[in-house]
Structure formats: structure tokens, C-alpha cells
N, C-alpha and C positions, 0 to 999 in steps of 0.2 A: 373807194374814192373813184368819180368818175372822171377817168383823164382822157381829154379828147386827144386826135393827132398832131392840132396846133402847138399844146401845149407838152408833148411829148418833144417837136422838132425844137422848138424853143429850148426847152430843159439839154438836149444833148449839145446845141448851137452853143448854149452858156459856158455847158461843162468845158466844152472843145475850145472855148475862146480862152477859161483861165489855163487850161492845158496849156493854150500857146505862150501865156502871158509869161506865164512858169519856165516853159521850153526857152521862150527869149529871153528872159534875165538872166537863167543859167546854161544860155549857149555854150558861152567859150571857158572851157577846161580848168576848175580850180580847185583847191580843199577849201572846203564849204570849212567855216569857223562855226562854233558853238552860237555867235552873236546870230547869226542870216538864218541857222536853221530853227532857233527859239522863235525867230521874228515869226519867219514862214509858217513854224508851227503852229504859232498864234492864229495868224491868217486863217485857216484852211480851217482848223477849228472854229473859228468867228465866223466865217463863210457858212459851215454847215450848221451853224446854231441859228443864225440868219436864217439860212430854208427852212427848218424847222418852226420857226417862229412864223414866217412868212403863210406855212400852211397853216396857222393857227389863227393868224389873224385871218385868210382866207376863209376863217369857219369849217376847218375839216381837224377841229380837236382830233378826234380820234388819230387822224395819219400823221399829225404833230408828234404824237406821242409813239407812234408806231417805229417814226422815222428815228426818232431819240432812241429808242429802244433799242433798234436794230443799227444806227449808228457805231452807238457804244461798244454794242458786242463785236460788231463787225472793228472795231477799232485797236481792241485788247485783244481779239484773233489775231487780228496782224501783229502788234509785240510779238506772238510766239512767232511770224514768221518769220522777223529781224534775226531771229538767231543761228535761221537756215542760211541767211542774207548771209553773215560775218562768213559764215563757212565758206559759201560757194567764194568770195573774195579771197577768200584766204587760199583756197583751191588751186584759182587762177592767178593768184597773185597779183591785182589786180591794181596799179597806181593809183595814190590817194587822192591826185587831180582830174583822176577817169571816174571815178565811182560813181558822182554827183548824176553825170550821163547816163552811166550803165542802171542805175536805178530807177531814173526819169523812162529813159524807154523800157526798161523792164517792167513797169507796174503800165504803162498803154496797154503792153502788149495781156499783161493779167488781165485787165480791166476787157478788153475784147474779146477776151476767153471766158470770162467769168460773166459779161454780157449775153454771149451762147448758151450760158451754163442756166441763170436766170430765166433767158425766153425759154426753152426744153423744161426747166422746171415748171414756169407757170401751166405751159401745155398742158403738160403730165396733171398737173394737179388737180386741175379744172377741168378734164375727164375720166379721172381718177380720185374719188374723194381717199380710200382702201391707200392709199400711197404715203397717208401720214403716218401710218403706222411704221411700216418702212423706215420713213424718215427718225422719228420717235426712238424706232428700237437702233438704229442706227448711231444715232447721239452717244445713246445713253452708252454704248460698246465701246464707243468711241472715249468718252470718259475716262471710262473703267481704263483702257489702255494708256490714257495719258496720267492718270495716276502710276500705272505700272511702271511706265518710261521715266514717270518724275523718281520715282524708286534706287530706280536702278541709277548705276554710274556711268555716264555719258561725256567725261571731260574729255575721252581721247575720239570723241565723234566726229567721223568727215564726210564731209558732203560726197555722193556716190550719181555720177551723171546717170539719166534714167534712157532708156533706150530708143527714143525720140532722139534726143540730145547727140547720144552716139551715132544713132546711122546720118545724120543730117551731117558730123563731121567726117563719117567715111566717106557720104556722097560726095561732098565740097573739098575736103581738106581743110585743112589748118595750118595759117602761119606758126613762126617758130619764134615770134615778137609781138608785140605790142605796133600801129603804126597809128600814135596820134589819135585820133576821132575818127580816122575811117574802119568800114565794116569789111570792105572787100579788098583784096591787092591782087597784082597779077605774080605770079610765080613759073615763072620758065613756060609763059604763055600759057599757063591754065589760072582759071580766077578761082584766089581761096578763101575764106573765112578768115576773120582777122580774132586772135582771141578775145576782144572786146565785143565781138555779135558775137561767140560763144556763149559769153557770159551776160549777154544780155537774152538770151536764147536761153539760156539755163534759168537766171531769175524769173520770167513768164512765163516759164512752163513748169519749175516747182511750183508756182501758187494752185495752179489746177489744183494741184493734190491739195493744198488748201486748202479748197472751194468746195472740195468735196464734204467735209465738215462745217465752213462756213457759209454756206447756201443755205443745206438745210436748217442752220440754225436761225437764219433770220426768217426763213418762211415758217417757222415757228413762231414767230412772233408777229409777223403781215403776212399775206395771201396777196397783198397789192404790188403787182411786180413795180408799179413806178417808186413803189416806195424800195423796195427792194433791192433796184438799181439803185435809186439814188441815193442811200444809206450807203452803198457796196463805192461807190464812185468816188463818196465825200472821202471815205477811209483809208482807200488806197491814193488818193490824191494826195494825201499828207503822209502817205508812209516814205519818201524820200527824205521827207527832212527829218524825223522821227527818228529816222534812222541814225540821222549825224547827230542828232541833240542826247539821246539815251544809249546810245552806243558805249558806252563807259560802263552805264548802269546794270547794263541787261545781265551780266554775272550776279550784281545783286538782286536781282528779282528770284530768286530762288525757291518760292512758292507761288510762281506765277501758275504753272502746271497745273498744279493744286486748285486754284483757283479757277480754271480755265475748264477744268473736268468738271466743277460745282454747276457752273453757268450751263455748259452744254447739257448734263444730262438732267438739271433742271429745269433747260427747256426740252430736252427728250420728251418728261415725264407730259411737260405743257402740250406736247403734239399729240401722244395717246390721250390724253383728258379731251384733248379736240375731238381725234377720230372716233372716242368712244360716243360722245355727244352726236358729231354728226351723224352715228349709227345707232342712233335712238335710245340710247340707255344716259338714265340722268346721274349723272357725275359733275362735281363743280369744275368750272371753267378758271381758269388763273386768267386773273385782268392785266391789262396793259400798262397801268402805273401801279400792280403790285410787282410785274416783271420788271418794269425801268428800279425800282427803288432796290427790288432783291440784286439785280447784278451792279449796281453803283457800290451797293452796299459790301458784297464782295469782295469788288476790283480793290473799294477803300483796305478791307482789311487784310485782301492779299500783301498788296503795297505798303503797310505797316510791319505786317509780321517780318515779310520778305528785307526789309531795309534794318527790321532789329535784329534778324538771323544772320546777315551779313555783317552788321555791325557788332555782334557777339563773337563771330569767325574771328575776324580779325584781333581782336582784341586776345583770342586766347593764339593765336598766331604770335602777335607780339610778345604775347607774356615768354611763350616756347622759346622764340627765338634769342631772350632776353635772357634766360635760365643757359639755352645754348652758348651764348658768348658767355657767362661767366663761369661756367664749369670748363670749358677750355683757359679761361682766363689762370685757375686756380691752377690745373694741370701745366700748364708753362711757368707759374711761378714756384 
């Protein structure tokens, strides 16, 4: 897709306008209800199906389909990251009328990071054909480990600050409270960190780690960094509300993992079939609405299975707990 610089300034001016629109509704400090974040969800979703459509009607089928594609994935990526989300709050402990905030500039500050991440990658790629490979076997590693991780038992897992994180709070220090919406306070005349830029400092800079998975995976599926960004931009723009509206849920997604290692190391396989073609050996190519339809198809049946494995837990929970009270019932009588 050929995107000039007008229409690059435009696309960010846009982005940056509903940023604000977003920033000014949820100024002032609240717990966000289930009703505002379903709405918002709605929103941000409809907005990105809009652009999508928008380049379709502009006659660039192909990045319609690109942007959907990579949309999506880039969408279900973040679900996994909501669960890093709960931790670090829980970490910090973090007021239920602060969060709204902490997430709103937490995902800016991702989005600016993961903007670096996108221009370095296109660089790379576009004088580096040899780099999908990389990317490719990368995925698929990547996979295989989140299978592994889904494996294992991870209910007592906490969030563990990364070494960025730490020395930024050696440099500065750290309040020993919460103060309101401000980042900074003065403290016996030195100015410190307030734990709320901690923890917005901790959610934008776990996403890197991220990004690191989720980059690759959509330059798997485009080569067009605008599309690239602007998939990457629509997705993390709704992960704040996302976050309040499935926040209940996210224990029962219980084979989202699962699902999430199918997608990536299926596109893995999708970037070796590239690099093997770009380097002249004939191998088929995976199309672009056989990739949207395999990871829709997926997510769908993650989302099934994951909602009847929960709903089977429970059930034999109740059953246990039901056997528990009358066998003590019989013992007292």
C-alpha cells in the first residue's frame, strides 16, 4: 500500500484526537462500571472495523484484509496481556478509582514504545529479506513455551518489577502512598515518584516484552508498516476498557494459552513459507483470508472450550463442596 506523508500525519492527528477524546471523558478519577466499559468497548471496536472498511472501500482490498487480520491477532495478544495487567495492580495495590488512569497512560506510553518497535522492524526487514526466518523460528519457540507455561501451575504467579523499573525507582525514590492523580510529590525537599507513575511505568514497559512476540506476529501477516501500526494502535486503544469489562472473565479463559500458541506458531510457519519463497524455492504461500478465517476460527473455539472447562470446574467444585457439608453434617449428628 502506497501511503504518502499527508496521509500518515492525518492517520496519527486522528489517532491522537480520540486519545484525547478518551483522556477527557475519563479525566477525573472513577471505578469505571461494567455499563461505560462495554459501551467504550463497543466504540473502539466499531472505530477499527470502520478503518478497515474505510480501506476497502478506498480499493486497497488487500490491506483491508491485512489490517483485520492483524487487528485481530494483535487483539487476543493483549487478552494475554490483561493478566499481567491484574498482577501488577495487585503488586501495587493500586485504588479501584486510579486504575482507569494507570491504564489510559500505561497503554500511550506501550503504544510509543511499540511505535519504535514497528519503525526498527520495518527498517530491518526491508534490508533484510533473511530476517523472516528469525522472526518465523522465533514464533514458533515462542509457542511451544506458551504451551509449556499453560501446563504448568501458575495460580501463585506475581508480577516481578524488570530492571528498568527498579533502577528508575533507586534514581527517583518512592513515595510510601498513593497522592491522588499526581506522579510526582516533594519529600523532605527531594522530588519522588508517586506509586501511581510506578505503576504506570511498570504497565509500558511490561508490554515491550510483549511486543516482542506481538510485532513479529503481525509482520507476518503485512510487511506494510502503516498497516502494522495502525492494527497495533486500534488494539491497544481498547485494551483499557477491556480490561474492566473481562476482568471477571480472564480466570475463565483457561485455554486461551492454548489458543494463543496455535495462532502464533501458525503464523511462524506463515513467515518461513514467505522467507522460503522470497529465496526462490517454490513452497505454497498462506493467503490472507485463509489467515483471518484460521485465527477467528480459533479464538471462536478457544472461547468455547475455555467457558465449558470453567463451567465444568465449577460444577464439580459445587458438587465437593456439597458432599463436604454433609458428611460433616452426619458427623455432628
Amino acid at each position: 500500500m502506497d501511503v504518502s506523508i499527508n496521509l500518515w500525519v492525518a492517520t496519527i492527528l486522528g489517532l491522537s484526537a480520540l486519545i484525547a477524546v478518551d483522556f477527557f471523558i475519563g479525566r477525573k478519577p472513577h471505578d469505571v462500571s461494567f455499563k461505560e466499559a462495554g459501551i467504550w468497548t463497543v466504540v473502539w471496536i466499531v472505530l477499527a472495523a470502520l478503518f478497515g472498511l474505510g480501506l476497502l472501500v478506498a480499493g486497497e482490498s488487500q490491506a483491508s484484509g491485512e489490517f483485520f487480520a492483524g487487528f485481530i491477532t494483535e487483539k487476543s495478544l493483549s487478552v494475554d496481556n490483561l493478566f499481567v495487567f491484574v498482577l501488577i495492580m495487585a503488586k501495587f495495590s493500586v485504588p479501584s478509582h486510579l486504575q482507569q488512569r494507570v491504564l489510559l497512560i500505561g497503554v500511550l506510553i506501550a503504544l510509543v514504545l511499540r511505535a519504535i518497535f514497528i519503525a526498527a522492524g520495518a527498517a530491518i526487514i526491508s534490508n533484510f529479506a533473511w530476517v523472516f526466518y528469525i522472526f518465523g523460528a522465533f514464533l514458533i519457540y515462542t509457542a511451544w513455551k506458551l504451551i509449556q507455561e499453560a501446563r504448568a501451575d501458575e495460580e501463585d504467579e506475581e508480577f516481578e518489577e524488570n530492571r528498568l523499573l527498579k533502577s528508575i525507582e533507586n534514581r527517583f525514590g518512592v513515595a510510601d502512598r498513593y497522592h491522588g492523580t499526581k506522579l510526582f510529590i516533594r519529600e523532605n525537599g527531594k522530588r519522588v515518584l508517586t506509586p501511581l507513575m510506578v505503576v504506570m511505568l511498570a504497565i509500558g514497559t511490561t508490554d515491550v516484552l510483549f511486543a516482542l512476540d506481538s510485532i513479529p506476529a503481525i509482520f507476518g501477516l503485512t510487511q506494510d508498516p502503516y498497516i502494522v501500526f495502525t492494527a497495533n494502535a486500534f488494539a491497544l486503544m481498547g485494551l483499557r476498557q477491556l480490561y474492566f469489562l473481562i476482568g471477571g472473565l480472564l480466570k475463565k479463559l483457561v485455554h486461551l494459552s492454548y489458543g494463543l500458541s496455535v495462532i502464533l506458531g501458525f503464523i511462524g510457519v506463515k513467515l518461513v513459507l514467505h522467507a522460503l519463497h522470497e529465496s526462490g524455492v517454490h513452497v505454497p504461500e498462506i493467503s490472507i483470508p485463509f489467515s483471518l478465517s484460521f485465527i477467528c476460527g480459533v479464538l471462536v473455539i478457544t472461547t468455547i472450550t475455555s467457558l465449558m472447562a470453567s463451567k465444568k470446574k465449577e460444577r464439580l467444585e459445587a458438587e465437593k463442596a456439597a458432599g463436604g457439608d454433609a458428611s460433616k453434617d452426619s458427623i455432628e449428628a
